[in-house]
TIMIVO-506149 format. One record per atom (N, C-alpha, C): residue in one letter; atom name; x, y, z. Coordinates in pm, 1 decimal. Example, Ala and Ser with C-alpha at 12.3 -4.5 7.8 and 13.67 -1.06 7.14 Angstrom:
+-----+------+----------+----------+----------+
! res ! atom !       c1 !       c2 !       c3 !
+-----+------+----------+----------+----------+
!   A !    N !   1319.0 !   -569.0 !    780.0 !
!   A !   CA !   1230.0 !   -450.0 !    780.0 !
!   A !    C !   1320.0 !   -330.0 !    780.0 !
!   S !    N !   1285.0 !   -225.0 !    708.0 !
!   S !   CA !   1367.0 !   -106.0 !    714.0 !
!   S !    C !   1290.0 !      3.0 !    787.0 !
+-----+------+----------+----------+----------+
% end
This chain:
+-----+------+----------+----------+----------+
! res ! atom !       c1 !       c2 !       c3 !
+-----+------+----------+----------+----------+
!   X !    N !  -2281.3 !    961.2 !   1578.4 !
!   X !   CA !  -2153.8 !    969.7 !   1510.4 !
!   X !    C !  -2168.9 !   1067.7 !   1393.5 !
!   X !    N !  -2090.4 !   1172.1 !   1416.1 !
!   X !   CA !  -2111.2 !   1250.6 !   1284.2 !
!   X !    C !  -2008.2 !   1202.7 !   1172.4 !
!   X !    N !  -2095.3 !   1226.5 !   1012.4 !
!   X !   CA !  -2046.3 !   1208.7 !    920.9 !
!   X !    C !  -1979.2 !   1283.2 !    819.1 !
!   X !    N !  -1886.3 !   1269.3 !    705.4 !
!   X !   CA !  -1847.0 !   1361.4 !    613.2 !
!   X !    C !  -1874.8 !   1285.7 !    544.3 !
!   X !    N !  -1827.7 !   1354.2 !    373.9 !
!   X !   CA !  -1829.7 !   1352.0 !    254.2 !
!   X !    C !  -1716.7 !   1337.4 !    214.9 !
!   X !    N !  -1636.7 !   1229.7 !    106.6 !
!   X !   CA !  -1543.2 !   1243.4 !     79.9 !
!   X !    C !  -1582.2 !   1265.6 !    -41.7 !
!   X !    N !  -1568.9 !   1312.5 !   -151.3 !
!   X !   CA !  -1533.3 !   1307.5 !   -299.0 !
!   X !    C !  -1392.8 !   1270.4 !   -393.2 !
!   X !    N !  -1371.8 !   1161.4 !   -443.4 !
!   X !   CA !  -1241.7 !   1123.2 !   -540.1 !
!   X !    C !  -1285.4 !   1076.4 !   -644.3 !
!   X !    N !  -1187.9 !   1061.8 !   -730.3 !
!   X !   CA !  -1202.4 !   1008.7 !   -867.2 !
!   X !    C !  -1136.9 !    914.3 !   -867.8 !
!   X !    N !  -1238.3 !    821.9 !   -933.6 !
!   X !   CA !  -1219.1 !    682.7 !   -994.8 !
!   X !    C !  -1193.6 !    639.7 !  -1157.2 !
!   X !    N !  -1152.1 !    552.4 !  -1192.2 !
!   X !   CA !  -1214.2 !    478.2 !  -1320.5 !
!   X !    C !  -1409.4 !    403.6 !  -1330.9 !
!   X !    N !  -1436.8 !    497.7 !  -1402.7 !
!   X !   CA !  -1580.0 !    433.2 !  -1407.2 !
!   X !    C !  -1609.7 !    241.5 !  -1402.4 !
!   X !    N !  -1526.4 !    195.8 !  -1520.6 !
!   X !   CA !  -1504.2 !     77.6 !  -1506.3 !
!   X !    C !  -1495.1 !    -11.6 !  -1364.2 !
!   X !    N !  -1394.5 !     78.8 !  -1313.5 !
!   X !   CA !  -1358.0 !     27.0 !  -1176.2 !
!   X !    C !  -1472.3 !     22.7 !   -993.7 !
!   X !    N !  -1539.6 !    149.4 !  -1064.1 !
!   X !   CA !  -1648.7 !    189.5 !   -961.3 !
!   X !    C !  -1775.2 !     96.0 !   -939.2 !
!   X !    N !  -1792.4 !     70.9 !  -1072.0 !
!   X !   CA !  -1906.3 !     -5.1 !  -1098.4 !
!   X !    C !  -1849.9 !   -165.8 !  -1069.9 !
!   X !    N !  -1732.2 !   -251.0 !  -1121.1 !
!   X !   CA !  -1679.4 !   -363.6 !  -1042.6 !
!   X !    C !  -1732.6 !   -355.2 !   -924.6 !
!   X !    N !  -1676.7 !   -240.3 !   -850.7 !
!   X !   CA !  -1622.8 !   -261.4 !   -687.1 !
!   X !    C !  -1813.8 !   -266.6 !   -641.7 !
!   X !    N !  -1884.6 !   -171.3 !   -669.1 !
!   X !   CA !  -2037.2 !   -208.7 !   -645.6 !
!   X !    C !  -2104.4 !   -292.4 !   -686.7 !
!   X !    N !  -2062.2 !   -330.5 !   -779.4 !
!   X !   CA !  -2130.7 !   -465.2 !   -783.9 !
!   X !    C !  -2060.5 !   -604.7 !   -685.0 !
!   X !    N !  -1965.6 !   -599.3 !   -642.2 !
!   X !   CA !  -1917.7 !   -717.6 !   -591.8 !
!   X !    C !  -1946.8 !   -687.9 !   -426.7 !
!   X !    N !  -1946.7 !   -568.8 !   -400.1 !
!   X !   CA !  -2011.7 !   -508.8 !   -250.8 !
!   X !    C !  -2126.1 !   -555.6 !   -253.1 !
!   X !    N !  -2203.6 !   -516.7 !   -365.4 !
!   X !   CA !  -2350.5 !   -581.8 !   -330.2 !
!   X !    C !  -2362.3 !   -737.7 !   -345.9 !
!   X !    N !  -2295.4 !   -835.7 !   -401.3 !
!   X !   CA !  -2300.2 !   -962.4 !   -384.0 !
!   X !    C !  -2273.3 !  -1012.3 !   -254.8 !
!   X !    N !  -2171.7 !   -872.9 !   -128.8 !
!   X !   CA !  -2166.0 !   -923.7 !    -40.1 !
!   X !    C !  -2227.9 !   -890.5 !     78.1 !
!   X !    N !  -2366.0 !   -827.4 !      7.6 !
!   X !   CA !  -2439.3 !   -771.5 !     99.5 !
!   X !    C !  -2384.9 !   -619.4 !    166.4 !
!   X !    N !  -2304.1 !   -575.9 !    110.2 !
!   X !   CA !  -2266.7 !   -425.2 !    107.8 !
!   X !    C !  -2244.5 !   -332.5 !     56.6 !
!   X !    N !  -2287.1 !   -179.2 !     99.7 !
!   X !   CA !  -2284.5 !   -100.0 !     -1.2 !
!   X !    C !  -2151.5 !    -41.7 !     -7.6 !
!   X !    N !  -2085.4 !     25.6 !   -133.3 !
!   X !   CA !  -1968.0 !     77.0 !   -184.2 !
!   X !    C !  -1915.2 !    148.2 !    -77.4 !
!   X !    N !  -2014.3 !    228.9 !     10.5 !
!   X !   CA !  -1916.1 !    300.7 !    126.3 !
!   X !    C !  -1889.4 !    273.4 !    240.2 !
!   X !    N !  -1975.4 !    100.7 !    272.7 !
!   X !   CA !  -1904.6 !      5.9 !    379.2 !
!   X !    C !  -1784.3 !    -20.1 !    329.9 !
!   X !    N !  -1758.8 !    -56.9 !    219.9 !
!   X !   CA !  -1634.1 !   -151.0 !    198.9 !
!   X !    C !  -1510.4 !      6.0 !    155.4 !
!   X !    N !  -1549.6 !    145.8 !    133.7 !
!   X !   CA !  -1472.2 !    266.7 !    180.6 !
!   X !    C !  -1435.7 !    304.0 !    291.3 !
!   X !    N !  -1533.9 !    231.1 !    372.5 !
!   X !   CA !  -1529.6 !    299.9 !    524.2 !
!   X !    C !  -1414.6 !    219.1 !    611.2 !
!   X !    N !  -1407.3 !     73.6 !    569.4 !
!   X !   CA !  -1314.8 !    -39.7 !    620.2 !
!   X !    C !  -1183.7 !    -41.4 !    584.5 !
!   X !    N !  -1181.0 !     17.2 !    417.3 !
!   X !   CA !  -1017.4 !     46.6 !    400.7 !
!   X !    C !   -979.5 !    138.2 !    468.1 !
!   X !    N !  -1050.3 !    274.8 !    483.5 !
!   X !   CA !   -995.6 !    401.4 !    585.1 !
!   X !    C !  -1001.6 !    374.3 !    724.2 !
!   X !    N !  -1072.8 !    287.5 !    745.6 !
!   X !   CA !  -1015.8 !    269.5 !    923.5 !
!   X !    C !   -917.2 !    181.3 !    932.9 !
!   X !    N !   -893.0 !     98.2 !    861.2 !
!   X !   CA !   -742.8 !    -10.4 !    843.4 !
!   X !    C !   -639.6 !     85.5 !    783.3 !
!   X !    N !   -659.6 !    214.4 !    751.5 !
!   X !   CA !   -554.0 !    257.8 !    664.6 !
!   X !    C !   -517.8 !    385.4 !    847.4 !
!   X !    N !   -625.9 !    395.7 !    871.1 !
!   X !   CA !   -536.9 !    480.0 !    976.3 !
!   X !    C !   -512.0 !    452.9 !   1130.2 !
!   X !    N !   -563.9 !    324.3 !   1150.2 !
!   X !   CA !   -520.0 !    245.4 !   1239.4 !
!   X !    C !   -384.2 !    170.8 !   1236.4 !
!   X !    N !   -391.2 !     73.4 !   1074.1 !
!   X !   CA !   -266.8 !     35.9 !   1098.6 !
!   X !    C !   -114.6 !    189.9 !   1036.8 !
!   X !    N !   -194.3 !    260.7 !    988.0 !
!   X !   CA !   -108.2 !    348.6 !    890.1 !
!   X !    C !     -9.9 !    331.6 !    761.2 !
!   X !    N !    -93.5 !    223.3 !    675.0 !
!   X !   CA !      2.9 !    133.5 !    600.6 !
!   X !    C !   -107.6 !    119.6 !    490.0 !
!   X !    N !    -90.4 !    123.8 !    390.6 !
!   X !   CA !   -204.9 !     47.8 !    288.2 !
!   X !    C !   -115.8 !    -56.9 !    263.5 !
!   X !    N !   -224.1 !   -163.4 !    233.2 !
!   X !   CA !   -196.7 !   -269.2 !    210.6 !
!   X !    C !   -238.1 !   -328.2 !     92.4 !
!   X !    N !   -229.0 !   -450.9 !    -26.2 !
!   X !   CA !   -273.0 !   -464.0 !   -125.6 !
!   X !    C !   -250.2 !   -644.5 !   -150.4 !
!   X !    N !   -359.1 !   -676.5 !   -258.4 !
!   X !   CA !   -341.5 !   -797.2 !   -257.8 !
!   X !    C !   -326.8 !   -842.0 !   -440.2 !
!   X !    N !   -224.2 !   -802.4 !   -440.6 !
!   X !   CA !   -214.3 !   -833.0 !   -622.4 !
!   X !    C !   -196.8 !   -960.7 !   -658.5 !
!   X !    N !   -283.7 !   -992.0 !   -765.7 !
!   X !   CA !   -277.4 !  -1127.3 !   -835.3 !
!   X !    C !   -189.5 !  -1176.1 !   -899.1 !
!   X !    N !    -99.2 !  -1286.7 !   -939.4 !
!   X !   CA !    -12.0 !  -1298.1 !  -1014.7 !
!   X !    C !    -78.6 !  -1277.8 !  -1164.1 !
!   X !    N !    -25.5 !  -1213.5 !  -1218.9 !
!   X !   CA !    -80.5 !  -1165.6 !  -1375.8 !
!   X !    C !   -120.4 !  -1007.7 !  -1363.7 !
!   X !    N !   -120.3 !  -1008.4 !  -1274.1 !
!   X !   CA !   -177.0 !   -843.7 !  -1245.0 !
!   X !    C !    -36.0 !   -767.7 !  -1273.7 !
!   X !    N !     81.3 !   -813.9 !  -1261.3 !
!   X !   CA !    167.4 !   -749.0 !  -1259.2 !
!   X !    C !    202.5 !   -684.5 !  -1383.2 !
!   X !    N !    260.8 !   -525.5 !  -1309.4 !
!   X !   CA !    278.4 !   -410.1 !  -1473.2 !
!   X !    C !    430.5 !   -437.1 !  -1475.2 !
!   X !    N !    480.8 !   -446.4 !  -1591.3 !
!   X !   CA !    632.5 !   -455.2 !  -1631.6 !
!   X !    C !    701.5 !   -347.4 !  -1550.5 !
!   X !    N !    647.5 !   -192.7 !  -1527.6 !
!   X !   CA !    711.6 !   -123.2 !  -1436.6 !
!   X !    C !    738.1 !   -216.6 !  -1290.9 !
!   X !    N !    627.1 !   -297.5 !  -1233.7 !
!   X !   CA !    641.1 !   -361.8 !  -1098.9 !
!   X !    C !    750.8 !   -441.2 !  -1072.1 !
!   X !    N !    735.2 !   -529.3 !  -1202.0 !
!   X !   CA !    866.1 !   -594.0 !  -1212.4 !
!   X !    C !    985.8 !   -641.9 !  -1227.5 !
!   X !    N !   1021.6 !   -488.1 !  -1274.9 !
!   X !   CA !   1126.3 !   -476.5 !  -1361.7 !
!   X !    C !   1215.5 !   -366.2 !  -1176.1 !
!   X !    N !   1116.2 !   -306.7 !  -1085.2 !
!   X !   CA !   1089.7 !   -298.0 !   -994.9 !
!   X !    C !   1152.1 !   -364.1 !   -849.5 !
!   X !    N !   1094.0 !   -484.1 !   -895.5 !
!   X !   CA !   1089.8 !   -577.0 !   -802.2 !
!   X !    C !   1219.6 !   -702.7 !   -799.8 !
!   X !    N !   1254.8 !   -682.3 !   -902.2 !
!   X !   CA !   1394.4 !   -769.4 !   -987.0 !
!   X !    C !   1531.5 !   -662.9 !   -962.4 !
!   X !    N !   1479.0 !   -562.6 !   -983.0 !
!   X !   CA !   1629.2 !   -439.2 !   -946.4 !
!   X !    C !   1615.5 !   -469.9 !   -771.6 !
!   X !    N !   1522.9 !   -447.4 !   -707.4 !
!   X !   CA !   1502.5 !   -457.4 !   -519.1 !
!   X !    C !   1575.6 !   -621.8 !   -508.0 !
!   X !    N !   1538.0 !   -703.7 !   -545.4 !
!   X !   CA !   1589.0 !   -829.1 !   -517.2 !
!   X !    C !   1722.2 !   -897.7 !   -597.9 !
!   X !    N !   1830.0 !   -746.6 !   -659.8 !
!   X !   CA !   1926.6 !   -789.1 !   -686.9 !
!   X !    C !   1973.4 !   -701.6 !   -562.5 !
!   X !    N !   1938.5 !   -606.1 !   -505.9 !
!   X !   CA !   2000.3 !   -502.9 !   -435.0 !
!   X !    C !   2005.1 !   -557.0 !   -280.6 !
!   X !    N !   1908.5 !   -701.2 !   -239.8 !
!   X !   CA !   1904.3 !   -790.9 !   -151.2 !
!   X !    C !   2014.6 !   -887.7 !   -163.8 !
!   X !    N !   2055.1 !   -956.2 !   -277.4 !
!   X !   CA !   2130.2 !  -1036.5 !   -294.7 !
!   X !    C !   2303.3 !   -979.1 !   -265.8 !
!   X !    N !   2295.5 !   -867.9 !   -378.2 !
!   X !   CA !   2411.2 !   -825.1 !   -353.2 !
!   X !    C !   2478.5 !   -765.4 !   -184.5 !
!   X !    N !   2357.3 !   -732.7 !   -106.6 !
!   X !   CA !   2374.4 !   -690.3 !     29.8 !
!   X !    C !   2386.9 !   -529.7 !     38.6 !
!   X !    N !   2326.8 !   -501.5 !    -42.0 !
!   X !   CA !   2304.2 !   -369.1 !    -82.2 !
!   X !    C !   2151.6 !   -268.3 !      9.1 !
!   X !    N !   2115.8 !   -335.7 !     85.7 !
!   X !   CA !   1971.8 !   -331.6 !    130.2 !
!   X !    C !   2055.4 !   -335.7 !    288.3 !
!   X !    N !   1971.0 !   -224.3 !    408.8 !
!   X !   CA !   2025.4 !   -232.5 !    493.6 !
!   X !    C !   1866.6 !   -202.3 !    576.1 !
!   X !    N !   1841.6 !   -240.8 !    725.8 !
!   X !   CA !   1720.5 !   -239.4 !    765.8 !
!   X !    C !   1737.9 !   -238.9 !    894.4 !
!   X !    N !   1588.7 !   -195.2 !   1008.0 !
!   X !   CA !   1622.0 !   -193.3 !   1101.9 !
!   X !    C !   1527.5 !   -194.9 !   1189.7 !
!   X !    N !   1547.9 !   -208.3 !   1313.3 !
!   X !   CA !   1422.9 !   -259.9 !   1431.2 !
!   X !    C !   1404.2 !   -130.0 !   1510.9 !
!   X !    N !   1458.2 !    -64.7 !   1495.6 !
!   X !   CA !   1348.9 !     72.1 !   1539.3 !
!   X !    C !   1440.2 !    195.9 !   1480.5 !
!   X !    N !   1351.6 !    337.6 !   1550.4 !
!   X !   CA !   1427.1 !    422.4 !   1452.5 !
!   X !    C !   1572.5 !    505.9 !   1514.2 !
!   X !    N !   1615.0 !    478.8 !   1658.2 !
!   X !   CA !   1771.3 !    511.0 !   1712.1 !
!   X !    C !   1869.3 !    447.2 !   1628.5 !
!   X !    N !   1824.1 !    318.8 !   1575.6 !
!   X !   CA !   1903.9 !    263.6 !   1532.7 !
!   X !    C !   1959.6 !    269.7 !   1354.7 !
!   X !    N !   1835.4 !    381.3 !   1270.3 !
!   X !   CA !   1824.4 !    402.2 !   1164.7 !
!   X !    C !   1910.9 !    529.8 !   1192.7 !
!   X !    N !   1876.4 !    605.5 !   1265.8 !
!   X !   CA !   1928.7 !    768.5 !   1275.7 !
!   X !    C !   2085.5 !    749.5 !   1310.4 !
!   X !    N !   2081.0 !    634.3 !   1379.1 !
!   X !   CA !   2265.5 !    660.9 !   1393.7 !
!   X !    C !   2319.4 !    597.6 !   1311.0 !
!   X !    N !   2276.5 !    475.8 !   1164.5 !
!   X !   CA !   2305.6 !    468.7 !   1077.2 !
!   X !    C !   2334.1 !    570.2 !   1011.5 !
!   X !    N !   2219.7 !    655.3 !    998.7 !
!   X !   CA !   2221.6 !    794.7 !    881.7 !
!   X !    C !   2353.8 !    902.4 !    987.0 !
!   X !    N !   2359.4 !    881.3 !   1112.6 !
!   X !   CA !   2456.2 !    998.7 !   1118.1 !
!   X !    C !   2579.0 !    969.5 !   1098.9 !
!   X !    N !   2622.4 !    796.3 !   1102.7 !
!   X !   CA !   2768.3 !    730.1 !   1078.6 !
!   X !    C !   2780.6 !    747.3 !    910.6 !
!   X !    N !   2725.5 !    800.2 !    859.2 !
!   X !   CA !   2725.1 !    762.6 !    719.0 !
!   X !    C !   2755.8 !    941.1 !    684.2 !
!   X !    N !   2662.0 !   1019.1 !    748.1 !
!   X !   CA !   2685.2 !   1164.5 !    726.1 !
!   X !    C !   2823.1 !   1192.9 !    761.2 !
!   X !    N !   2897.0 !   1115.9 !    881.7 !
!   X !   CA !   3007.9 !   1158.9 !    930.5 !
!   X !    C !   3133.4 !   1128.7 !    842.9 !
!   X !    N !   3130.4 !   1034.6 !    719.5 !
!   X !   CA !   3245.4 !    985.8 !    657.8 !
!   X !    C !   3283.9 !   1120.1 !    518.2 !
+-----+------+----------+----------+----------+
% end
């Protein structure tokens, strides 16, 4: 299997967390790199697991405007994409 090199920037703080808790689990920093990028382009989605308290006032202030825009019925969605595109063209047509 041939390999590359990725290079990015981190928070130092953050680098050193993430290796140390890899190695408590018996892995090194670019197993637990290698597992988000094959879940990230298999499923094609990042995914995240935020803590309650973790949250930044931008998130929530965020997340409170999205779930008035649900309530009010302002939010429209759909099960595949024929059915998004002829939304967007009934809407272009008015």
């Amino acid at each position: 299997m041939a390999t590359t090199i990725i290079n990015f920037r981190t928070e130092e703080k953050v680098k050193k967390e993430a290796q140390s808790i890899a190695e408590e689990m018996g892995l090194k920093l670019s197993d637990v790199l290698n597992v988000l990028l094959r879940n990230f382009t298999r499923e094609k989605k990042i995914t995240s697991d935020i803590r309650e308290g973790e949250y930044t006032e931008y998130f929530k202030k965020s997340m409170a405007e999205a779930m008035e825009q649900v309530k009010n019925g302002d939010v429209v969605s759909f099960n595949n994409t024929e059915d998004a595109l002829d939304y967007l063209h009934k809407i272009a047509e008015k």
